[in-house]
N, C-alpha and C positions, 0 to 999 in steps of 0.2 A: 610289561608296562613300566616307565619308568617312575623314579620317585619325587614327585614335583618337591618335597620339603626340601631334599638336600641343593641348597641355593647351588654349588659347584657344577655336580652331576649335569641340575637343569640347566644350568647355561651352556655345558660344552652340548649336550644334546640337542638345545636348541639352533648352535649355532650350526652345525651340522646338518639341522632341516633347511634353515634358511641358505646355506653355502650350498646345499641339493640342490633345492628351490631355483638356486640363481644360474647353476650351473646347467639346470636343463633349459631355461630360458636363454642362456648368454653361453653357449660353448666353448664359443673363442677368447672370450674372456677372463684377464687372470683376476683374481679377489685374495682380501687380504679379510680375512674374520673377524671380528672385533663387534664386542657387544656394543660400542657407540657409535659402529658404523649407520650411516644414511641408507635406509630399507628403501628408498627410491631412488637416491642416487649412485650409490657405492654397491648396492647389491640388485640394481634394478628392478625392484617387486612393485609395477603401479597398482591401483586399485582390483583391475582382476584379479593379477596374482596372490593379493590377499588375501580371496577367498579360499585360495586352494593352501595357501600357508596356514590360513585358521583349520581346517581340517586337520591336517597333517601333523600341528601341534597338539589340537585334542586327543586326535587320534591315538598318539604316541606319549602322551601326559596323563590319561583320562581325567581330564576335567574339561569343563567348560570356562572358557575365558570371554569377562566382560565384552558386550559389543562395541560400549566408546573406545574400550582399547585397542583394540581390534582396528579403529577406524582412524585414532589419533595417532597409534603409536608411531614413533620415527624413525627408532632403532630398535635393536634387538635388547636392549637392555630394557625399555620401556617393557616390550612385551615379556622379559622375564619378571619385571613387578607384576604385572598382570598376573603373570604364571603363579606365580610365589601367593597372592593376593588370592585368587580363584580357590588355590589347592590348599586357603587356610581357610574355608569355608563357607564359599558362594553356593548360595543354592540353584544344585541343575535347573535346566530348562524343563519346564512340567511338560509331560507326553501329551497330553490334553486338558488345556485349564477348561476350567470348571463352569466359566462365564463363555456362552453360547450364543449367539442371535440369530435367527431368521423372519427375514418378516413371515409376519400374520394376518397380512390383507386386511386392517384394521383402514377404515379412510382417516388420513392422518394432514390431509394436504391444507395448512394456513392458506385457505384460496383467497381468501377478503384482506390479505395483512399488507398493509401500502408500507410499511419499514420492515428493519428484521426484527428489531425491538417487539412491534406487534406480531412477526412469526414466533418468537421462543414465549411472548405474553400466551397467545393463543395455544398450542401446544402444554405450556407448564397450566394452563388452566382446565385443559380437555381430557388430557392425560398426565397430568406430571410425573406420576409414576414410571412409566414410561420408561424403556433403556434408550435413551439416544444413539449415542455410541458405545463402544468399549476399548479403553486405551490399552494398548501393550506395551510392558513396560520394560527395558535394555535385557531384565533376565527371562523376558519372554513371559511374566505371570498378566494376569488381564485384572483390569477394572472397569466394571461398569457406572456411567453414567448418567443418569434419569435428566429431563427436561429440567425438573423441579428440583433437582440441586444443582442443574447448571445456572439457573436463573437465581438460585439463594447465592451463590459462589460469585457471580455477578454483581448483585447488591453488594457487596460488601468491598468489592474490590472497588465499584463507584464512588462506597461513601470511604474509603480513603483515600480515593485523589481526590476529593470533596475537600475533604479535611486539611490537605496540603495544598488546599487552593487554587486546584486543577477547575477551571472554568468551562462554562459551554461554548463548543466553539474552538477551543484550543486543541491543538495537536499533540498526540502522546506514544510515543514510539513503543513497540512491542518488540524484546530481542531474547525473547526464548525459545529454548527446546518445545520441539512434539509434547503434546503432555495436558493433562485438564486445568494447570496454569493458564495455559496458554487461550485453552477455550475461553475461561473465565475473564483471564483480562481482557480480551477482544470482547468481550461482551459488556465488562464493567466500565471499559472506557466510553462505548457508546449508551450503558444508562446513567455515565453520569456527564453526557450531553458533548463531550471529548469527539475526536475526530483520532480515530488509529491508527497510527504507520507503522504495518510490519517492518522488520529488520532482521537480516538473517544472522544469527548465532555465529561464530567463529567455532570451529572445532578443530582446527592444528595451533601449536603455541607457533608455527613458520608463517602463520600468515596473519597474526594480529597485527602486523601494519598496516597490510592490506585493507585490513577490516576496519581499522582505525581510519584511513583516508576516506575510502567510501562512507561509512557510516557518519564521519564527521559531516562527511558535504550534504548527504540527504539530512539529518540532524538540521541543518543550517538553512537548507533548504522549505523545509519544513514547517523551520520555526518549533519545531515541538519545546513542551513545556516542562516534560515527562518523560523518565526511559523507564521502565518497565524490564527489567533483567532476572537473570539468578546467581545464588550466591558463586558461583565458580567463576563465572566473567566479572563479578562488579568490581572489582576492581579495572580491569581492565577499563571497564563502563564510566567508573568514576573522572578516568584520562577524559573522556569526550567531554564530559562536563564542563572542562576548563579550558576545551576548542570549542564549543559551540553558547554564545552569548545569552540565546535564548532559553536552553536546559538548565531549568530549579534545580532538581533534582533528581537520582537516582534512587530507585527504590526496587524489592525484590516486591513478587505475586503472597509471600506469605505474610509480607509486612503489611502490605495492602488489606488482606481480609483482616487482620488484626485489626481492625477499625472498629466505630463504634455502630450505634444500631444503623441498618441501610435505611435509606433513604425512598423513594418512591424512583422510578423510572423518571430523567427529564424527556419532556414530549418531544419528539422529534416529528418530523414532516418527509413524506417522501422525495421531495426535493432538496435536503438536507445531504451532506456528504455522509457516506456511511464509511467511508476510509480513503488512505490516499494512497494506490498500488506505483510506486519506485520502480520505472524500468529495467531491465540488464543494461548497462552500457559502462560507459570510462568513468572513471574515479571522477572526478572534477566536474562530471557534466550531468546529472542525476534530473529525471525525468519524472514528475510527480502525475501521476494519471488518477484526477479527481474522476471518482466513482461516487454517485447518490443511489440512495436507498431502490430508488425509480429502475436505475440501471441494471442492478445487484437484481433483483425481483425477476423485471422483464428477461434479465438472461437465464436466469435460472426458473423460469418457466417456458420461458422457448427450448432449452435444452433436455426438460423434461418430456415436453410433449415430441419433440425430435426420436426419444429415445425410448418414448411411450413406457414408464415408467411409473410403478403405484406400489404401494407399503408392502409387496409381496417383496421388491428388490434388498438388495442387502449392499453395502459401497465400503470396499475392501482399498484405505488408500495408505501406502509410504510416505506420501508426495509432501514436502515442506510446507506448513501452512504460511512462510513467509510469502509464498509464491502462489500466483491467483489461479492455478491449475487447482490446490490441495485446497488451497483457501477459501475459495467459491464452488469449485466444480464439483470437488470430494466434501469437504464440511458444509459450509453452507447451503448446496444441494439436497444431502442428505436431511440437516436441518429441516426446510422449508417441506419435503415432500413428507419427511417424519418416518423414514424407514432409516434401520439402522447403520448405523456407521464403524468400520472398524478401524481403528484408528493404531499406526506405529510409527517410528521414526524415519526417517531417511536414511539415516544408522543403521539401523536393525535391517535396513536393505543391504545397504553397502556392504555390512559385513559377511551377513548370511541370507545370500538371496531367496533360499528356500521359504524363508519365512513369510515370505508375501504370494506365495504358492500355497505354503500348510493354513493360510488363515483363511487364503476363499476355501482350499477347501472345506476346511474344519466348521467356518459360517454357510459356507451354503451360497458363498458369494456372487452377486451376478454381476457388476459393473466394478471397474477396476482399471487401470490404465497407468501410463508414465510416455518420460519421453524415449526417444529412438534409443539411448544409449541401453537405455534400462534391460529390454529384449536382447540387445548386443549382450552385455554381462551376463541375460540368464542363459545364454544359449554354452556357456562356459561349464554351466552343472554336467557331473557328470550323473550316468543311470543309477550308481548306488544311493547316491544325496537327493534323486528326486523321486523314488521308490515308495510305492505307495500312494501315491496324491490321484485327486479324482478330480481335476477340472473342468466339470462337465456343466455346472451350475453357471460358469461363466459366459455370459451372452452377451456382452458387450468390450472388449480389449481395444481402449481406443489409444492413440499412438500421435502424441500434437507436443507442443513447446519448441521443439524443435526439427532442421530437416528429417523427414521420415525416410528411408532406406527400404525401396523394395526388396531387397534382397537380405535384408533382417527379418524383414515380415513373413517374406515365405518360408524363409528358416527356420522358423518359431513355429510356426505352422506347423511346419509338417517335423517339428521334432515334439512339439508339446502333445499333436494330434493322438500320442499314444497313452496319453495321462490324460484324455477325456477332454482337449480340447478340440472345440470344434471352431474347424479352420472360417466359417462364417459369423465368426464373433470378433473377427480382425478388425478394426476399424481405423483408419490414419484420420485424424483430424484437425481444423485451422481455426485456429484462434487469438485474438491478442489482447492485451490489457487497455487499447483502448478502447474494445470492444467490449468490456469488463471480466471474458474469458472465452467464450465459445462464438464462433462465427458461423461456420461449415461444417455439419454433420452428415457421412454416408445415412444411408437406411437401415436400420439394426437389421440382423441375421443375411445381408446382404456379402459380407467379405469384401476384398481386396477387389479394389478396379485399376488394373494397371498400365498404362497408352506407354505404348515402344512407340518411339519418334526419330529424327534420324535429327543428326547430331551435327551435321553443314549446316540444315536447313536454320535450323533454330542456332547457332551461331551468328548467321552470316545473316540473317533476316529476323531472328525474331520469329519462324513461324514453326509452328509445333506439325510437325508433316508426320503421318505416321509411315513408320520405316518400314522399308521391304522386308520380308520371312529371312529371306539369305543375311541379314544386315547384322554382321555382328557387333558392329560398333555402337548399333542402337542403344541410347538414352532411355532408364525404365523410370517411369515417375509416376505415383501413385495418384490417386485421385481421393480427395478429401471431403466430398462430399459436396452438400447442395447448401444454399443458405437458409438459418433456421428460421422458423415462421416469424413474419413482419422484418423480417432484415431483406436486406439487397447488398448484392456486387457486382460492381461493373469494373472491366478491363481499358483501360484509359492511354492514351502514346503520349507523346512529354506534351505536346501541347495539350493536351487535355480532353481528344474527342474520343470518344467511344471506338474499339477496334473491333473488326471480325472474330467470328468463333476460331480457335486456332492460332491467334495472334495474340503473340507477347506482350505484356505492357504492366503497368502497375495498377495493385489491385486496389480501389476503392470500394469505401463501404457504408452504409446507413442503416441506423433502426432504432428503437428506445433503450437499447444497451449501451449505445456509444457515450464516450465520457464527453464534457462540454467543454473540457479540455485538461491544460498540464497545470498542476498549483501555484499559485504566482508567479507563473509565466509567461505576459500577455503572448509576446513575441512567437514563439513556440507553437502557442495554443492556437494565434493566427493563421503558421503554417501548416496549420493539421489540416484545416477546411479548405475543400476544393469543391470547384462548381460554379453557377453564375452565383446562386443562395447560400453557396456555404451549408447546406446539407450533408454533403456528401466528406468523408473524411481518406485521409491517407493511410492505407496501413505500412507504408515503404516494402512493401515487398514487391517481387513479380509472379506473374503467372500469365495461366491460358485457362479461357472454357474451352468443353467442349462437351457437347450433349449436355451440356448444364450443370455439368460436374467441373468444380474450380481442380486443378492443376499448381502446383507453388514449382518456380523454378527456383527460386532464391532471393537475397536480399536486395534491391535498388541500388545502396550505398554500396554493395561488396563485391558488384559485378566490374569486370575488369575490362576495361577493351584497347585493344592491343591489334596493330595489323588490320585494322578493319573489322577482326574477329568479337563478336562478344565471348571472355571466357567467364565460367561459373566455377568460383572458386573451393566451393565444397566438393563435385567431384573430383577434383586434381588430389585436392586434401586426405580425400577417402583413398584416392590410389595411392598418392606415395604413405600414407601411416598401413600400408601393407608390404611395404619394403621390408627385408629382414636386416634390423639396425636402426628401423625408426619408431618411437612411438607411437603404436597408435592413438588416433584421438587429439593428437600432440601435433599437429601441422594446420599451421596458418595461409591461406598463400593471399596477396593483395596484391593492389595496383597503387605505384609511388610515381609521381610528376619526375621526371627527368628534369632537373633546373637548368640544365644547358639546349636543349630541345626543344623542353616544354611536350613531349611523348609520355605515355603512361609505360612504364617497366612492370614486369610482372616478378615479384619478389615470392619465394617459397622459404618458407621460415619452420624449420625443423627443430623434434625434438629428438637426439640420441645422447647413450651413452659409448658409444665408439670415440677411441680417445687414442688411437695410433691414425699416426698422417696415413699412409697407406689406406685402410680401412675408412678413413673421412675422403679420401680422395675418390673411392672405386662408390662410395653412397652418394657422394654430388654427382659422378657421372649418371649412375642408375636414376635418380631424380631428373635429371637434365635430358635422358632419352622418355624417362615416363612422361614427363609433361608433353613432349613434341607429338608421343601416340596419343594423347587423354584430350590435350588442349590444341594441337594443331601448332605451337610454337615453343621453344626451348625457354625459357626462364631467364631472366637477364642476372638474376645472381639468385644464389641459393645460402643461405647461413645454416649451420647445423650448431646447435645450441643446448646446453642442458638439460636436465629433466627440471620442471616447473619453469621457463623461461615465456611459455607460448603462456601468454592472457586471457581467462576464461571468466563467463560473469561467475556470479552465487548458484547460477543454474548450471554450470556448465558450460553453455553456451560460448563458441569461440570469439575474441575481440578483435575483431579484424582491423578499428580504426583506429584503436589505443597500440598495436601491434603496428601499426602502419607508423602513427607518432614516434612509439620507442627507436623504429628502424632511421625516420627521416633524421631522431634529433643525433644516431648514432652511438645509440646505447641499446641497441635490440636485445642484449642479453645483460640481463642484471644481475650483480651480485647476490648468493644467497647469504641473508644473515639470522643469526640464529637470534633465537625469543630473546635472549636477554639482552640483544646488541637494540634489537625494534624495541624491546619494555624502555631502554636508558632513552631511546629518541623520542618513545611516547611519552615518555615522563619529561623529557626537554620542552616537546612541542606544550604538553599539558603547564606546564612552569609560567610558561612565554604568554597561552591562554590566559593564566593565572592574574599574570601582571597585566595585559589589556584589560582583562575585564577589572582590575581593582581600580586604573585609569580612568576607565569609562563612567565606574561607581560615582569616583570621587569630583570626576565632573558632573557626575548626575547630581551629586548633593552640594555642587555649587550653583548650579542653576538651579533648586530648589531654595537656595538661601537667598538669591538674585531675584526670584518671584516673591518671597516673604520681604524681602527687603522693599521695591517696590510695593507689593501692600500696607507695608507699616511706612511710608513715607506717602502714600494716596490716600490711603482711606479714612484717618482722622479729619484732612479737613474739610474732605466733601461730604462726612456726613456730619461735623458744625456746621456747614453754610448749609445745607438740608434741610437740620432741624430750626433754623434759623430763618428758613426763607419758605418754610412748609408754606401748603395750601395756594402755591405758587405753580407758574411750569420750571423755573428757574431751577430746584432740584432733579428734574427730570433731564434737563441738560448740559448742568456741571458733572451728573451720573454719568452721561452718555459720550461725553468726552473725557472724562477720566477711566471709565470701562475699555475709550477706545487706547488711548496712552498707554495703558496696562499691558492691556493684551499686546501690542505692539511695541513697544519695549521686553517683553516677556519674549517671542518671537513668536506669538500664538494668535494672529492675526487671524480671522477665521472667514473660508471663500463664502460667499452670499450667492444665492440663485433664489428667483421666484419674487424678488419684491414687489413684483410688475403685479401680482395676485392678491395682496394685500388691497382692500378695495377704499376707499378715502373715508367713508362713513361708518356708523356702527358695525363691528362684528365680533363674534369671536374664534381668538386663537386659539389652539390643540397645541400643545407641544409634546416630545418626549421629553424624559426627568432621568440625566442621568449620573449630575453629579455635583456638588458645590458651587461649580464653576457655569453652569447654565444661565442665572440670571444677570450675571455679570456680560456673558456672551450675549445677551437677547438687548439687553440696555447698547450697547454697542450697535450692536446691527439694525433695531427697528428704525424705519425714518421718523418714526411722531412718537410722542407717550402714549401709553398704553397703561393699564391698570392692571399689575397682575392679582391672582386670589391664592392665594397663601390661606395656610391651617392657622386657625384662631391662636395656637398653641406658640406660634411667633411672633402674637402682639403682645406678649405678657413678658419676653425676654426684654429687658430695658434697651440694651442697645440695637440688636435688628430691629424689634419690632419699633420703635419709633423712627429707625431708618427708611423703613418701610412705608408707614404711615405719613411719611415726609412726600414722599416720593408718589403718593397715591395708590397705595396696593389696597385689595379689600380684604378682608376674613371673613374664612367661612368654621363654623364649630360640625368638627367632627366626630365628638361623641355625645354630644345635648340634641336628642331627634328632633326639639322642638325649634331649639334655637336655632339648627340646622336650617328647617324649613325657612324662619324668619331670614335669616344670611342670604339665603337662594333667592329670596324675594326683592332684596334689597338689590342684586346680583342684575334680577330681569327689570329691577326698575332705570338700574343704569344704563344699561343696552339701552333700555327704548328710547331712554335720554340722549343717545347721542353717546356714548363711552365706549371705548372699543377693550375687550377683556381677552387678559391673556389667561389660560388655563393648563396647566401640569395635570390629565384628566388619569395617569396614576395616583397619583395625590403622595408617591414616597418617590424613594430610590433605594436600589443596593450594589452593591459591588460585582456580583455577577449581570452579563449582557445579557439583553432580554425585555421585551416589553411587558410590561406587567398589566394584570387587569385594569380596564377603565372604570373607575366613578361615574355615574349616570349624570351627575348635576351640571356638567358642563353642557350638555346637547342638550338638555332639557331647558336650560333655558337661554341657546338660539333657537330652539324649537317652539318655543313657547313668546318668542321675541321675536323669531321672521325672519333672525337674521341668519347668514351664513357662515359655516366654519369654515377656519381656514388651518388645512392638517401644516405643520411645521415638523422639520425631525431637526436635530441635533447629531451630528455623527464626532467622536472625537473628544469629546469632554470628559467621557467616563474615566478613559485612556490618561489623558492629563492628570484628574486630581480624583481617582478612586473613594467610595465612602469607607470610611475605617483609612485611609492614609492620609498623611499630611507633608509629603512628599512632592510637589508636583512633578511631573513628565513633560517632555518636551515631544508633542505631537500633533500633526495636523487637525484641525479642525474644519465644521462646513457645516450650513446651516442653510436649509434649504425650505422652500414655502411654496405649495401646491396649490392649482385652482382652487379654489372655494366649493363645498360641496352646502345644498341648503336640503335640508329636510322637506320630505312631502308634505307631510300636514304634523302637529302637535299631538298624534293622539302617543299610547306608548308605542305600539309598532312603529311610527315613523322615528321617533326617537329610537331606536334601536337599530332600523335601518342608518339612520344616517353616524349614528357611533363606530358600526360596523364596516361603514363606509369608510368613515376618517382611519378608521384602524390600520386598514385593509393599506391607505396609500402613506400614510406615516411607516407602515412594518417595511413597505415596498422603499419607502428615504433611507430608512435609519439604518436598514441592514442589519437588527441583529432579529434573534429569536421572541419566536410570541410566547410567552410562557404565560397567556391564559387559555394556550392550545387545549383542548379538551379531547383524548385520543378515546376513541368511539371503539370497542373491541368487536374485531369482527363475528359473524353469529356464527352457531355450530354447523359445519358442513351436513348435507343433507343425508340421510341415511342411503344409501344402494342397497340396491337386493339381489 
């Protein structure tokens, strides 16, 4: 065994594994050794082969080497830190930690929780005790997690984005690693009334631009207020800050709980977003799929019941919580049903796939799943690395995210079948994020249902014909199941009617899962809905039924047609990355517009490292005959390109239209540059962010000196001629046209709707109360005077409150119960006289959105007067002039006035009714949160026997 200390030794030894390594992968090719050679480019080792490199180094080092390194590193020089690092005292991988779960058939299922807030309430109050999950952590040791310190860990991360000013309502990105960070912050953003946007982690320094573009546009997107990182990115992190205008702040998950005491849960509502899931797609074009609380729930109990599911199961997952497979399907699943979760990295996959085998077995695990690739890499193990395992426990392996490969699945099959899996726990399943995750589930213990079709028919028509016995060209496509309870699909042709069983077309879908669309996207969100009602949504894909079982052929956008022929560009893709010379994985193929034509070209876009002409010349011919057997026609060009040149999202997943972009603008293959060429361009773009946004500031605090200044040249002399002309209407209409000149000179002109509602005789107004700048806006917009009732506590300020008193306002005393009563009397005596009264029936404001409880005194006495309320919102003011700031903002306003609602009778009930009432359609104007929401805990699931 060799001696990891001697730094020399270890590196010629190492290079030597790795120079093996390459040479039994690449024969013909010659390599030059070098500890800062490129381990994907220069020595071709992609992700598989890493697996078998980390082996081979333990092997021959004895030690165990880190898994981020493992997964980060880029050359061999990396991995001799690692090496040097390990063999100065990382501790082995423990043979069996010591932390265990299997369910115990306890009933655990939040069945009454209308949010998730109220599933981890309910849970931390039934059982807090309780192990939720248990995380694994890079050196393989476990921690367990209880409900009751995930909900403590939560509080605390709320009450410090509390503290930094993080508001209800606001957007706050999450961009960490696997980990009980990450739980917590996803939890703490939603108790402290936030809205969450995953984001996925960077983990090579070759791809922080990448990471840097996308993340800026969803950032921007977003609007988030908040990133949410750890310390090894924040810097990185800090760069987006000064590309995205909306981003306060970056902060890390331990800065966060350093906060002060937590705060209560803010109420949320099932109809509230519980996050916004970022599709895969191109850098510049980011797809925000608002998901509510309603959606999240409804999916994750249809999927439960699909998969008949109760606290005896155990949910063994690798899967990225940035991505709504791990996020919902693995965590929040587990979550809500309350049996445990085993939780690692996607890392700890990638580098040592065994580990997601040792841990159902080791838990006893029964649900577990990934996408197609995942099966692809474990079937790479060899008998000695999976010796021992007993995957018998597992009943469910379901197989979705991306296209599923029948012929991965029956490989896995029947190679796992001798480590105790049983080939009836295979499952391929469909799903999409605007679906919130799961659509189409087989029937557990049911296995693999696979339709051979013949491969003209469905080319040249669109029809799924099953192929003759003799057909060896037949098409194998799995079947993914049926849809889960209260969902529908239906198979649709371009115009939009429903097609025969058998027949191709695009799949559409309906149920309480589906999102109500993309985040401030109207445009978008429009295109989702199809139907005559807009019920029914687009998933862009295709398919076929048959027997009731949906069928996926592929994407809408990424099918090609050429000659008449439809071709489908994943199979071509799957045949040529089986070429010897191309990557696999690593082939794109698309359809490009011919601009002389106007005909679609069928482009196949490869990845090798063959780098003599000869050798690129005999691999374009081999591709150019594959395609003619696969696809029925030759390729109009074929590029052969680098290793990292083909486009993949955060999942994986290939980009076929961002690939399609690179090719038309004539830069299909991009230069690779190294972290510290992307650190000096990020720190440029960040510089350039820097300077806009100081531009932007300093226009911000000119147009707040251009509001102050306009006020300090309005407002002394209309309130001389005020106090001068009291007891008059005359101040009610020097006000009304100086409120209007203000606002209108300010650029803060505010839209008006509903005056039509406003009735000519006695009534009273409701409004909401949400910033300094409300009565200014209401003097402007009402057409007559009006009487507002302000707090006793502003007739004693000498200058408002004689402004006021000019003007007609009344007071009412809010801590004399007696003198109170007398105020309110004086209140009902005006009404009946004929005064029409405006009422703020919060009676404050604060700086966070939200309506705040009502005061009784307003409704009591139209209730007790006959007369009718009329509900008013304010939307927009808050925005403008904040309480605690004296800054103004330049932003829309609108100010809107609803029918009149009158009370039944005077008694209290009807005054409650009709306060409820006006609530009800002011929450429905104003658009923000009711924060006198009162969340009702659901009661304890009933005992079973």
């Amino acid at each position: 065994m060799a001696d990891p200390h001697n730094a020399a030794s270890a590196a010629a030894l190492l290079l030597q594994i790795v120079g093996a390594l390459a040479r039994e992968l690449h024969p013909r090719r010659s390599l030059t050794l070098t500890l800062d050679g490129d381990l994907e480019r220069d020595f071709g080792l992609d992700s598989l082969s890493r697996v078998e490199l980390a082996l081979r180094i333990e092997r021959a080092f004895g030690v165990r080497l880190p898994e981020p390194a493992l997964v980060e590193a880029a050359t061999p020089h990396d991995l001799l830190q690692a090496l040097l690092s390990a063999a100065g005292g990382e501790a082995p991988l423990p043979a069996a930690p010591a932390t265990v779960v299997r369910g115990d058939g306890a009933v655990a299922e939040a069945a009454a929780a209308r949010t998730l807030i109220e599933v981890l309430e309910w849970h931390a109050a039934h059982h807090g005790e309780r192990t939720h999950a248990v995380v694994e952590d890079d050196s393989g040791g476990e921690t367990p997690l209880s409900f009751a310190e995930l909900r403590a860990a939560a509080l605390r991360v709320a009450a410090g984005l509390t503290e930094r000013g993080v508001e209800p309502g606001d957007a706050v990105a999450i961009m960490l690693p696997t980990g009980i960070d990450y739980l917590a912050s996803f939890f703490g953003v939603l108790y402290a009334g936030a809205v969450p946007v995953p984001l996925y982690p960077p983990t090579r320094a070759a791809q922080l631009e990448e990471h840097s573009r996308r993340h800026t546009g969803i950032l921007a997107s977003a609007g988030a207020v908040m990133l949410i990182t750890f310390e090894r990115v924040q810097p990185v992190a800090a760069l987006l800050k000064a590309s995205v205008a909306t981003l306060r702040g970056v902060v890390t998950a331990g800065a966060l709980r350093a906060a002060g005491p937590a705060a209560a849960p803010f109420p949320s509502r099932n109809g509230d977003l519980a996050f916004i899931q970022y599709t895969s797609g191109s850098t510049g074009d980011p797809k925000g799929v608002m998901l509510a609380h309603a959606n999240l729930l409804a999916n994750i109990r249809a999927m439960g019941q699909a998969l008949r599911v109760d606290a005896n199961d155990v949910f063994v997952s690798w899967l990225p919580l940035y991505h709504d497979m791990g996020l919902i399907g693995a965590w929040l699943g587990s979550l809500y049903y309350g049996f445990p979760l085993v939780l690692m990295s996607p890392l700890a996959f990638l580098a040592r796939p065994r580990r997601w085998f040792a841990a159902i077995d080791r838990h006893g695990g029964t649900l577990s799943g990934a996408p197609n690739f995942a099966y692809e890499l474990s079937l790479r193990l060899d008998d000695a690395t999976l010796a021992g395992l007993d995957l018998s426990s597992w009943r469910f392996a379901f197989n979705g995210a991306e296209a599923v490969s029948a012929e991965t699945m029956l490989r896995f099959g029947e190679r796992f079948a001798r480590y105790g899996l049983r080939r009836e726990a295979l499952a391929p399943v469909y799903g999409l994020a605007e679906c919130s995750v799961g659509l189409t589930f087989p029937p557990p213990g049911r296995g693999l249902l696979i339709d051979r079709i013949d491969r003209s028919a469905l080319a040249e028509g669109g029809r799924a014909l099953p192929a003759a016995e003799a057909d060896g060209h037949a098409l194998r496509i799995v079947s993914c199941g049926r849809p889960l309870p209260e969902h529908e699909v239906r198979i649709v042709d371009a115009a939009g009617r429903e097609v025969a069983e058998r027949q191709q077309g695009r799949i559409e879908f309906k149920g309480p899962s589906a999102t109500r669309g993309y985040y401030r996207d109207p445009t978008r969100s429009a295109q989702l809905l199809r139907g005559e009602r807009g019920e029914w949504l687009d998933s862009g894909d295709l398919g076929y039924v048959a027997g009731g079982e949906l069928y996926i052929t592929g994407r809408a956008k990424d099918i090609i047609i050429r000659g008449g022929r439809n071709i489908y560009p994943q199979e071509l893709e799957r045949a040529v990355g089986e070429l010897a010379g191309v990557r696999r994985g690593c082939v794109v193929a698309f359809g490009s517009t011919d601009p002389a034509t106007g005909s679609e070209r069928l482009i196949v876009l490869a990845e090798t490292r063959a780098k003599e002409p000869a050798e690129r010349e005999a691999l374009r011919r081999s591709i150019h005959a594959l395609a003619i057997d696969v696809a029925g026609i030759p390729p109009d060009d074929v590029v052969l390109a680098p290793p990292h040149t083909v486009l993949k999202t955060s999942s994986g997943k290939l980009r076929r239209a961002a690939s399609r972009a690179l090719y038309e603008a004539g830069t299909p293959v991009a230069p690779r540059r190294s972290a510290q060429w992307q650190l000096a361009r990020l720190g440029a773009r960040a510089l350039l962010g820097r300077l806009r946004r100081a531009l932007a500031a300093g226009a911000g605090l000119a147009y707040s000196a251009w509001v102050w200044a306009l006020l300090v040249l309005l407002a002394p002399p209309v309130w001389a001629a005020s106090v001068l002309l009291a007891r008059s209407r005359l101040p009610w209409t020097l006000s009304r046209l100086a409120a209007r000149g203000f606002l209108r000179m300010a650029g803060l002109a505010p839209e008006v709707n509903g005056l039509e509602h406003l009735p000519p005789g006695p009534c009273v107004v409701a409004v909401n109360h949400a910033s300094y700048l409300d009565g200014v806006v209401l003097v402007a917009t009402l057409p007559r005077p009006m009487a507002f009732v302000a707090k006793a506590e502003l007739l004693r300020q000498p200058v408002l409150g004689r402004y006021l008193g000019a003007i007609g306002a009344r007071f009412v005393e809010r801590f004399d119960a007696r003198r109170g009563v007398e105020d309110t009397g004086e209140l009902l005596a005006a009404v009946r006289g004929g005064d029409p009264l405006l009422f703020f029936p919060e009676g404050t404001f604060r700086r966070m959105p939200g309506l705040l409880p009502f005061r009784m005194g307003t409704f009591k006495v139209a209730a007790d007067a006959g007369v009718a309320v009329v509900p008013a919102a304010l939307r927009g003011t808050r925005s403008v002039l904040r309480d605690g700031s004296w800054l103004p903002r330049r932003a829309p306003i609108a100010v809107t006035f609803a029918a009149p609602v009158q009370a039944a009778d005077a008694s209290w009930q009807g005054v409650l009714e009709l306060r409820d009432a006006v609530r009800a359609r002011m929450l429905e104007l104003c658009g923000e949160p009711d924060l006198a929401l009162e969340r009702v805990s659901p009661p304890p699931p009933a005992q079973r026997s």
